[in-house]
C-alpha positions as CSV (number, residue, x, y, z in Angstrom):
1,X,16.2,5.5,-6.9
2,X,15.4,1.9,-6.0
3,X,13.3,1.8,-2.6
4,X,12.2,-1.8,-0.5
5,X,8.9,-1.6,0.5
6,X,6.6,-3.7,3.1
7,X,3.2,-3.2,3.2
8,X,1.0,-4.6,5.5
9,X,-2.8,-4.4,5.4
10,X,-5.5,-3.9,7.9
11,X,-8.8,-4.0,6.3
12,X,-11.5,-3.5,9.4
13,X,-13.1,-6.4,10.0
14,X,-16.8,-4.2,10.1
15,X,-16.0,-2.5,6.1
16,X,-18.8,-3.9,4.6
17,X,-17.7,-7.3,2.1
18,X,-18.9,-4.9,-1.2
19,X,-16.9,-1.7,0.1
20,X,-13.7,-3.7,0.6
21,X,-14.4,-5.4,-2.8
22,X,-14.4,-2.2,-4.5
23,X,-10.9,-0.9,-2.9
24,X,-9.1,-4.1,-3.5
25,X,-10.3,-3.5,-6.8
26,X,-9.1,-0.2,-7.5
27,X,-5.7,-1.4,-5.0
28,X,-5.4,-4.0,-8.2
29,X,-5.7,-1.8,-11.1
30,X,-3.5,0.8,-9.7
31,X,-0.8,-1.2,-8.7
32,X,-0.7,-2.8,-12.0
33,X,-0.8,0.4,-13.7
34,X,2.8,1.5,-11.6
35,X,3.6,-2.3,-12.5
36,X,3.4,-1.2,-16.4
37,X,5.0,2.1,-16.5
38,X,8.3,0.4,-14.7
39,X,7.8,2.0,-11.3
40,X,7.0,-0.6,-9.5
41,X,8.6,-3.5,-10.9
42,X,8.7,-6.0,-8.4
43,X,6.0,-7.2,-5.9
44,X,6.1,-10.2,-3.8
45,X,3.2,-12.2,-1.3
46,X,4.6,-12.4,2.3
47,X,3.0,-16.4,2.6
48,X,0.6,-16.6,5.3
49,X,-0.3,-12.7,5.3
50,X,-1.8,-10.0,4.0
51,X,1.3,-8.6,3.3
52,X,3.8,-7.9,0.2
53,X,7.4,-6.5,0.1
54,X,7.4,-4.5,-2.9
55,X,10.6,-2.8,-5.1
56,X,9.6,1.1,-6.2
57,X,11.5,2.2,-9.2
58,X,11.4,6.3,-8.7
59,X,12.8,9.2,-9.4
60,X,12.9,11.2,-5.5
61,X,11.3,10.2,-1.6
62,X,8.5,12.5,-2.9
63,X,7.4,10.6,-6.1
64,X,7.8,7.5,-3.9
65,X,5.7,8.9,-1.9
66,X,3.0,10.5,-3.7
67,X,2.3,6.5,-5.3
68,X,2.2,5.0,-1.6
69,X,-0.6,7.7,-0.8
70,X,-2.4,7.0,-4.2
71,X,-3.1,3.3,-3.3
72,X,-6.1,3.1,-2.6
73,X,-6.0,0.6,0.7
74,X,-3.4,3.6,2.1
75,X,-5.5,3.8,4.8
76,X,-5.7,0.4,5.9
77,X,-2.1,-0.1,6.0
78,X,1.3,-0.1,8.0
79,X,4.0,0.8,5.2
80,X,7.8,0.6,5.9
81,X,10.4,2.3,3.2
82,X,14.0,1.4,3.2
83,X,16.2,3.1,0.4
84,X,18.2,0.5,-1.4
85,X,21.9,1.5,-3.0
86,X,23.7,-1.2,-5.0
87,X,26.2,-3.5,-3.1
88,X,29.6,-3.6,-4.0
89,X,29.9,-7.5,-4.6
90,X,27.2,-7.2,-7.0
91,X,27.6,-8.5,-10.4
């Protein structure tokens, strides 16, 4: 099941420079972990915010999301989740 994602992140403006660090960190290697195993295979920058729209790659709603709650800047963000089917005029 192919899923559009938009996340966009919030990081409070009093986390301390070294605790944000440490998430975006984590945010990094976990998303690029999802990015290996084919799940989450395609991620774009929204220019001129801290924002991406993402493609999920997943089996069911529940895997999908089970990953979203695993990032580790969940917290700190506003996610949207539209389920994607193919269009007919697609080649």
């Amino acid at each position: 099941m192919l899923f559009l994602v938009r996340m966009d992140v919030h990081i409070p403006h009093d986390l301390p420079t070294e605790q944000a660090n440490e998430i975006k960190a984590r945010e990094k290697a976990y998303s690029q972990e999802l990015q290996r195993d084919g799940r989450w295979p395609h991620i774009w920058r929204v220019v001129g915010e801290y924002a991406n729209y993402s493609v999920f790659d997943v089996a069911s709603n529940d895997e999908l999301h089970q990953l979203l709650q695993g990032l580790p800047l969940f917290t700190f963000m506003k996610i949207s989740v539209t389920p994607l089917a193919k269009h007919p005029s697609a080649i």
